[in-house]
N, CA, C and O atoms as a printed pandas DataFrame, in Angstrom:
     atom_number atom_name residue_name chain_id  residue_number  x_coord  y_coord  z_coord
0              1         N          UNK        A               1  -25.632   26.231   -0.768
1              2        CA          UNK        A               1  -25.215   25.182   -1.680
2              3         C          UNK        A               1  -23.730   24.877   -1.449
3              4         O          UNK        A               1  -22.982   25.847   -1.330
4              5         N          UNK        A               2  -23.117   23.398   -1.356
5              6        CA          UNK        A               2  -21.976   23.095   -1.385
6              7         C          UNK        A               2  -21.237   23.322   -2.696
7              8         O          UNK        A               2  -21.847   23.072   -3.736
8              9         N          UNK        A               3  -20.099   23.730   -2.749
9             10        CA          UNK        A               3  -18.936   23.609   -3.583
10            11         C          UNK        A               3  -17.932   23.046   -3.737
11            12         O          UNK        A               3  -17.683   22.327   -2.769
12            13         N          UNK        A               4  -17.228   23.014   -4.474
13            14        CA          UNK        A               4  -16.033   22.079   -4.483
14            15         C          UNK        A               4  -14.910   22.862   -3.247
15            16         O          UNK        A               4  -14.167   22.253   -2.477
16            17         N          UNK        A               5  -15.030   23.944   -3.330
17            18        CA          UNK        A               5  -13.869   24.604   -2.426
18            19         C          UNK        A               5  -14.363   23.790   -0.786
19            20         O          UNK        A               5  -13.633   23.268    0.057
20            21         N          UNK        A               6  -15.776   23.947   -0.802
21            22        CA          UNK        A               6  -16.233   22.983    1.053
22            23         C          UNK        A               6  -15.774   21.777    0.626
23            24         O          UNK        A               6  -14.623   21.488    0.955
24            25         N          UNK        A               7  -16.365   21.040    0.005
25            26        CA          UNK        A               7  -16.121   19.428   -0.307
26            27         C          UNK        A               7  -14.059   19.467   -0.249
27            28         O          UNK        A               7  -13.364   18.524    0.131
28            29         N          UNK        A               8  -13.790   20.174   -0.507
29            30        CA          UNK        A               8  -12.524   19.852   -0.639
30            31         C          UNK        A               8  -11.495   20.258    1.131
31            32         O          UNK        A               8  -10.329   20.112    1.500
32            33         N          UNK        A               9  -12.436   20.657    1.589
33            34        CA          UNK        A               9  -11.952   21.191    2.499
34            35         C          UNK        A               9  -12.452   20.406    3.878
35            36         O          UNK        A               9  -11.771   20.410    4.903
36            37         N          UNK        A              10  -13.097   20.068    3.819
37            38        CA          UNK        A              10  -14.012   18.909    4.316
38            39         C          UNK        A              10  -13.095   17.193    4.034
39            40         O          UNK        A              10  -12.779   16.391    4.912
40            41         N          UNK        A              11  -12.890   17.086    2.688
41            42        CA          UNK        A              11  -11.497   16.463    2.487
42            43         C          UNK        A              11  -10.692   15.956    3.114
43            44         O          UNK        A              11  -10.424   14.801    3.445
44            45         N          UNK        A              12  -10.119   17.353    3.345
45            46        CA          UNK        A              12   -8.609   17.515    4.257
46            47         C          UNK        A              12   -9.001   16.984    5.289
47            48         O          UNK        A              12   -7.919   16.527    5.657
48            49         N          UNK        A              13   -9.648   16.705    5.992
49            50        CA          UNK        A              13  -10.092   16.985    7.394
50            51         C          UNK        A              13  -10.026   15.185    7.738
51            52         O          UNK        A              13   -9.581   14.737    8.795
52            53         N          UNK        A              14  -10.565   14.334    6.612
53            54        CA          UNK        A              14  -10.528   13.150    6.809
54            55         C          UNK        A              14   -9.708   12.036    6.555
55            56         O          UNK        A              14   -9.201   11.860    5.447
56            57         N          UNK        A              15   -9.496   11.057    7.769
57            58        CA          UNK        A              15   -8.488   10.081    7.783
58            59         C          UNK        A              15   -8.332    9.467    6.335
59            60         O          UNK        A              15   -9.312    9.317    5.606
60            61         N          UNK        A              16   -6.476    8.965    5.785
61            62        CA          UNK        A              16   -6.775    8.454    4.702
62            63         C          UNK        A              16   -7.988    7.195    4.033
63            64         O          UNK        A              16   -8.543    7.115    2.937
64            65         N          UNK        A              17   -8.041    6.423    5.145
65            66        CA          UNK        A              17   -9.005    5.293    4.578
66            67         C          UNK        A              17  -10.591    6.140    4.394
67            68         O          UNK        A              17  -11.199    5.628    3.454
68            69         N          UNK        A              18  -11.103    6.876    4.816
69            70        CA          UNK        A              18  -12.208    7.543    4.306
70            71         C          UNK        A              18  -11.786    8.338    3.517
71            72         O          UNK        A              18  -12.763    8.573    2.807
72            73         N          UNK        A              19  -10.593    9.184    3.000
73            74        CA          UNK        A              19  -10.867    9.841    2.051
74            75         C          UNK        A              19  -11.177    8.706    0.592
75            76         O          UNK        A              19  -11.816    8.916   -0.439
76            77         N          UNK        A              20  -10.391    7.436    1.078
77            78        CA          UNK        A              20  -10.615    6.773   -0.306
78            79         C          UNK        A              20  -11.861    6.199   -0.367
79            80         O          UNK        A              20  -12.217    5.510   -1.323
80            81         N          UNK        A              21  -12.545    6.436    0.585
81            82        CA          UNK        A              21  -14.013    5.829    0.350
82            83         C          UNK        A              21  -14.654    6.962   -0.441
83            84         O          UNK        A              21  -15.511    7.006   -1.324
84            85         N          UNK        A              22  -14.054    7.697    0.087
85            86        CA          UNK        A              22  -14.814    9.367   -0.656
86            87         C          UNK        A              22  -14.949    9.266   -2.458
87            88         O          UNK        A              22  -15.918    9.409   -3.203
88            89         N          UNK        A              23  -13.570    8.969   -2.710
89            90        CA          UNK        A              23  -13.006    9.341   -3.700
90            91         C          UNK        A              23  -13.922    8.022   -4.303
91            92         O          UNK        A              23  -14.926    8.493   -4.837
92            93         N          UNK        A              24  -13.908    6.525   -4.395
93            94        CA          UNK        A              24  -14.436    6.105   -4.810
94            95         C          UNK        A              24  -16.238    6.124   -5.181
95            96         O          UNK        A              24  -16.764    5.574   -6.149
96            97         N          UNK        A              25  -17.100    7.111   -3.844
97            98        CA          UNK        A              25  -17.907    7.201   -4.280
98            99         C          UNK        A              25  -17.964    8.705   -5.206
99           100         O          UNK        A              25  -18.976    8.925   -5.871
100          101         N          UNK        A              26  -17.293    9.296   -5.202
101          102        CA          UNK        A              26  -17.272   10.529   -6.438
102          103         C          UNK        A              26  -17.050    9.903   -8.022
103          104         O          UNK        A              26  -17.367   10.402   -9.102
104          105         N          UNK        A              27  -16.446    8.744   -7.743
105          106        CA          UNK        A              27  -16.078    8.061   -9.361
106          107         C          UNK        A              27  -17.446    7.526   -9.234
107          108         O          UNK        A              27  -18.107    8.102  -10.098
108          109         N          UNK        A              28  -18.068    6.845   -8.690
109          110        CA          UNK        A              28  -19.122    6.321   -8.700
110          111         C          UNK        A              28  -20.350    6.897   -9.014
111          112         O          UNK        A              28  -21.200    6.275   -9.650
112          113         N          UNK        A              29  -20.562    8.408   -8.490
113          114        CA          UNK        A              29  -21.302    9.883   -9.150
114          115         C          UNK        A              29  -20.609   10.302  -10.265
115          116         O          UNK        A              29  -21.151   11.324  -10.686
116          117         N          UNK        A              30  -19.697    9.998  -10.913
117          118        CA          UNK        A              30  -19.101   10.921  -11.911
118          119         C          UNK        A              30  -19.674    9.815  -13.381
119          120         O          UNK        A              30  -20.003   10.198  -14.504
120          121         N          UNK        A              31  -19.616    8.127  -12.738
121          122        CA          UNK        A              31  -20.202    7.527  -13.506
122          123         C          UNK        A              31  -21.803    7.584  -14.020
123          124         O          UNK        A              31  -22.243    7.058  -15.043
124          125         N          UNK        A              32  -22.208    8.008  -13.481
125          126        CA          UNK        A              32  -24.003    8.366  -13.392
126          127         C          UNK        A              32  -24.246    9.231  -14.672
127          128         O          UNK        A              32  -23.894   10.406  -14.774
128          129         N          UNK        A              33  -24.905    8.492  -15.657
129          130        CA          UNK        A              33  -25.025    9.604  -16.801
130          131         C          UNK        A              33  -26.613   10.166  -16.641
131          132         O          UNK        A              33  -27.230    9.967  -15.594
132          133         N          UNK        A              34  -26.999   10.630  -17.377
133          134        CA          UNK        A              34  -28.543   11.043  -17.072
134          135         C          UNK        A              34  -29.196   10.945  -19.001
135          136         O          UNK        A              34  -30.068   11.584  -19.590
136          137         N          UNK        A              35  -28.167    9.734  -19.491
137          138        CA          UNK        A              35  -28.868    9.719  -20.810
138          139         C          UNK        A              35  -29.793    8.293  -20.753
139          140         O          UNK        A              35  -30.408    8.136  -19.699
140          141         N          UNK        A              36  -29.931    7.344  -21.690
141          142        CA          UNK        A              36  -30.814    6.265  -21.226
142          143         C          UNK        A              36  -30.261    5.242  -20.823
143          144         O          UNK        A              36  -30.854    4.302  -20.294
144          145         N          UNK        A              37  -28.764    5.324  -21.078
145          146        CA          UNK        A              37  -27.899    3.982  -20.272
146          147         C          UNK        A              37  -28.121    3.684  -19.059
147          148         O          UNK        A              37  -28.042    2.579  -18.523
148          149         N          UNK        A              38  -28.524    5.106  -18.430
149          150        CA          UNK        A              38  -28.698    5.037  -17.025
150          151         C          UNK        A              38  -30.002    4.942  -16.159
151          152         O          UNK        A              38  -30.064    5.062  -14.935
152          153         N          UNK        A              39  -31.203    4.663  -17.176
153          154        CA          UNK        A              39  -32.140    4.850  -17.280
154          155         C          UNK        A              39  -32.224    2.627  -17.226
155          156         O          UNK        A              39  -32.811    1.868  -16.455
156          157         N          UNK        A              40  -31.632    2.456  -18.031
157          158        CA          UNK        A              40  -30.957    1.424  -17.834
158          159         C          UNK        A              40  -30.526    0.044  -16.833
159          160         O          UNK        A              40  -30.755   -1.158  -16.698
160          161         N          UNK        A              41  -29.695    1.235  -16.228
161          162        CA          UNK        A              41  -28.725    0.425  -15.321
162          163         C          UNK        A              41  -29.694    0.631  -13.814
163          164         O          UNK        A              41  -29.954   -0.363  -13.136
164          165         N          UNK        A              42  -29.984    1.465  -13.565
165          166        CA          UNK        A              42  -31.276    2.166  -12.588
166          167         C          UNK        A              42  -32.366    2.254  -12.912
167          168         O          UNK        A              42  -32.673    3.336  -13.412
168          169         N          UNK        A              43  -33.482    1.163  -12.788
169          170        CA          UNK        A              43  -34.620    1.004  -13.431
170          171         C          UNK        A              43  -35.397    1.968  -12.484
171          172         O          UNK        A              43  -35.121    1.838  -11.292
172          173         N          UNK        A              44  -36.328    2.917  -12.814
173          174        CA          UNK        A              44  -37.358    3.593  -12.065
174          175         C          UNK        A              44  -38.635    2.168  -11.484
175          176         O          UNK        A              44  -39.387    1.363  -12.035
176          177         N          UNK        A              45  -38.228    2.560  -10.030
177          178        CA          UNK        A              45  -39.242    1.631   -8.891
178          179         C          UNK        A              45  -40.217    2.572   -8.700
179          180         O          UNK        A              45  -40.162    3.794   -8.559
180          181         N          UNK        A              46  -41.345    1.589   -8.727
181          182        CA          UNK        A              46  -42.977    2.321   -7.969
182          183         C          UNK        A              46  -43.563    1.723   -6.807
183          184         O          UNK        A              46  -42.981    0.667   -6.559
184          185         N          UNK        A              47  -44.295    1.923   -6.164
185          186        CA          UNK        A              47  -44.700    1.324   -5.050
186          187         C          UNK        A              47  -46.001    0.964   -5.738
187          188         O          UNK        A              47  -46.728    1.616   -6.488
188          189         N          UNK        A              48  -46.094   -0.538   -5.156
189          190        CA          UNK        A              48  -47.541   -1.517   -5.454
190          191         C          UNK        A              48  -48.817   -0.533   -4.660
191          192         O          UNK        A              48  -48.913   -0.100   -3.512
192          193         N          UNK        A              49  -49.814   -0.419   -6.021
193          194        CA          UNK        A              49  -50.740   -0.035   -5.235
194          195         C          UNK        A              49  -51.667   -0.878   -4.019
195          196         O          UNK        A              49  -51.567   -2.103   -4.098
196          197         N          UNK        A              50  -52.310   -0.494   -3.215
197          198        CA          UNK        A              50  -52.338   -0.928   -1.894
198          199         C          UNK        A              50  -54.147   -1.769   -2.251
199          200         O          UNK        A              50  -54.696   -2.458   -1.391
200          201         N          UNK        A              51  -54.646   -1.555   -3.347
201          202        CA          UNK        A              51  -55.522   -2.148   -3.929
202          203         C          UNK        A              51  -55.291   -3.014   -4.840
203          204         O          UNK        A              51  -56.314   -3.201   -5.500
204          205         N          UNK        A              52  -54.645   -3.473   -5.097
205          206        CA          UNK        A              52  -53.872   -4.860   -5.929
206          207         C          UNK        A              52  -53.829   -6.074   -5.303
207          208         O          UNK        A              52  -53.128   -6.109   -4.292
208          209         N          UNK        A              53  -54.263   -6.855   -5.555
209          210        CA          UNK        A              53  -54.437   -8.304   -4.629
210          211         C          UNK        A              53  -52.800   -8.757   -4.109
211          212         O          UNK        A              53  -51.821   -8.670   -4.850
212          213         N          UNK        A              54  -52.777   -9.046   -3.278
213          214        CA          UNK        A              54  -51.979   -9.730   -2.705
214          215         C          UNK        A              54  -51.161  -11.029   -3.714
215          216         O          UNK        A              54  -51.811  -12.067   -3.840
216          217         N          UNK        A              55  -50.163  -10.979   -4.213
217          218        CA          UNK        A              55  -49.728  -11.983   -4.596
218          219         C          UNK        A              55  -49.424  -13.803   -3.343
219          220         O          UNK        A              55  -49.984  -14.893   -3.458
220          221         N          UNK        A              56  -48.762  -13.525   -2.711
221          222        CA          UNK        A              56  -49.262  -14.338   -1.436
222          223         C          UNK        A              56  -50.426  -15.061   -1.366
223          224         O          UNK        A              56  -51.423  -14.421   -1.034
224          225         N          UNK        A              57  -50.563  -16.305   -1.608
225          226        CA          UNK        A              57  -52.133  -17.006   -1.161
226          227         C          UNK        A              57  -52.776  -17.575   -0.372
227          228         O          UNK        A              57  -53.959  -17.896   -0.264
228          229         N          UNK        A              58  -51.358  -17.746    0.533
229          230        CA          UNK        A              58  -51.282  -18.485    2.441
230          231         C          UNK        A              58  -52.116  -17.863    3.170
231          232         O          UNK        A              58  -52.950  -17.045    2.783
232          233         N          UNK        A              59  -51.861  -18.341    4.594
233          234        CA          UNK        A              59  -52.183  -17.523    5.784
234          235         C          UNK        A              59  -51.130  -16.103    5.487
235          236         O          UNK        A              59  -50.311  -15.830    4.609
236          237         N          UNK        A              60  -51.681  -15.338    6.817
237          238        CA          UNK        A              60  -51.211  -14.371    7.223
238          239         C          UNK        A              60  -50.164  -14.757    7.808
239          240         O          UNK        A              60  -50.266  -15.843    8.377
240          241         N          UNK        A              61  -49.040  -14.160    7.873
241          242        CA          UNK        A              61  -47.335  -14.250    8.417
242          243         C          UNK        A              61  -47.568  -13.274    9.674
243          244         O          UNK        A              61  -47.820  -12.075    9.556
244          245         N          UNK        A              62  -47.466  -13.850   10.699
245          246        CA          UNK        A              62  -47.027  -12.931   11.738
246          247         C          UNK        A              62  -45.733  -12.689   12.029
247          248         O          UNK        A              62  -44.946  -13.627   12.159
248          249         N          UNK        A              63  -45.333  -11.339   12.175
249          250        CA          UNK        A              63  -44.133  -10.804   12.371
250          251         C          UNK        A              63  -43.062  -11.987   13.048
251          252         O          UNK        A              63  -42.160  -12.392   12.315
252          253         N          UNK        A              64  -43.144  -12.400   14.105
253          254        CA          UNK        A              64  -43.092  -13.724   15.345
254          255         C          UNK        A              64  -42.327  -14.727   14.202
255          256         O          UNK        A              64  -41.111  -14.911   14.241
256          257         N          UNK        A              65  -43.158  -15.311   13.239
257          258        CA          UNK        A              65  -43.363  -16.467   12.456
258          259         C          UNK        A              65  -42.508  -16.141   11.409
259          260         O          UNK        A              65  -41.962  -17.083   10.835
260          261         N          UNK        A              66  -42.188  -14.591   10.902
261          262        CA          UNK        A              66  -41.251  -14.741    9.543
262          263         C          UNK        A              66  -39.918  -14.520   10.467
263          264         O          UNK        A              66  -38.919  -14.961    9.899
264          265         N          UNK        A              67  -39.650  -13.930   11.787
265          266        CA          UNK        A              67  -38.351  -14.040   12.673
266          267         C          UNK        A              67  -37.853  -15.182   12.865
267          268         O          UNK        A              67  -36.671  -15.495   12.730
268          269         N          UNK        A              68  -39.082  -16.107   13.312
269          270        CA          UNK        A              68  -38.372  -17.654   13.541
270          271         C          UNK        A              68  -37.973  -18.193   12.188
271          272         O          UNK        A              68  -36.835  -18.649   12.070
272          273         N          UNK        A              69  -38.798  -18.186   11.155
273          274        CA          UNK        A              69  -37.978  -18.591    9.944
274          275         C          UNK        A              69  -36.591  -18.045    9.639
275          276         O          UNK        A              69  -35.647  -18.832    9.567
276          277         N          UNK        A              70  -36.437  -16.901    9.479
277          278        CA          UNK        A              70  -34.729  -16.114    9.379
278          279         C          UNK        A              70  -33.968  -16.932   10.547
279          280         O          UNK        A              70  -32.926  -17.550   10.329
280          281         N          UNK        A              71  -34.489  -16.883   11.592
281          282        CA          UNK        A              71  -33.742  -17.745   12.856
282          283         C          UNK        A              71  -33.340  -19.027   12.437
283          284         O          UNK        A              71  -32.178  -19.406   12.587
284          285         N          UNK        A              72  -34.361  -19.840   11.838
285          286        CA          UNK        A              72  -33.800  -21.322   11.934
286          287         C          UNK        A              72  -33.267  -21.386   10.105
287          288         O          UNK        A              72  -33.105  -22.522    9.658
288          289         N          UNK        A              73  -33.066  -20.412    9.316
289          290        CA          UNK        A              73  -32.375  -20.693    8.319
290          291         C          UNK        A              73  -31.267  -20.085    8.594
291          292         O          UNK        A              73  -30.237  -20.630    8.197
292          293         N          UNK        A              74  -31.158  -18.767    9.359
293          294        CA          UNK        A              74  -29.688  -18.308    9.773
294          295         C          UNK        A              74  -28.805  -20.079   10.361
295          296         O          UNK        A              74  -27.860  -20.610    9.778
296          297         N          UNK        A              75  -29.457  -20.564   11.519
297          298        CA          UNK        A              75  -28.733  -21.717   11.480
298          299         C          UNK        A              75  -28.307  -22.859   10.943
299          300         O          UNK        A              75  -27.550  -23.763   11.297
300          301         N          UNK        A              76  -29.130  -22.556    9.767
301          302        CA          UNK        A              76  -28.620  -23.865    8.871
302          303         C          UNK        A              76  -27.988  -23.397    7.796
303          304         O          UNK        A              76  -28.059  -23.987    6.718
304          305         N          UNK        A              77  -27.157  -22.056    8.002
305          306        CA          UNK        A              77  -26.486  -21.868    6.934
306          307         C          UNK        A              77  -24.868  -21.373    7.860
307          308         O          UNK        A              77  -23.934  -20.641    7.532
308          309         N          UNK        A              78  -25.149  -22.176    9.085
309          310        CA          UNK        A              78  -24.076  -21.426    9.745
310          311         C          UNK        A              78  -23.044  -22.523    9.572
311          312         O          UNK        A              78  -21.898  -22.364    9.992
């Protein structure tokens, strides 16, 4: 198990611009409550069962066909 004495030492070791990435994601864990605010702010995701109809009512999308779409809207937003 890690401790603060590794984490801190581990720390040292890194350039200033990552330690402040560090530091900001520790405020970012320190913000995390585990009462229902956070229950909240982080909604619990489930995966669709695989027997549930398809919302979709089209054809089938071939892989090919949803690339060229991202393709020709990437360019019209360029």
């Amino acid at each position: 198990m890690t401790d603060v004495a590794q984490i801190a030492r581990k720390a040292n070791q890194l350039d200033p611009d990552r330690v402040a990435i560090l530091s900001e994601f520790v405020d970012f864990l320190l913000t995390i409550d585990s009462g229902p605010e956070a229950e909240q702010a982080f909604p619990v995701t489930r995966i669709e069962d695989p027997e549930m109809p398809a919302v979709h009512q089209g054809m089938p999308l071939s892989l090919e066909t949803v690339r060229e779409a991202v393709d020709w809207e990437t360019g019209e937003h360029r």
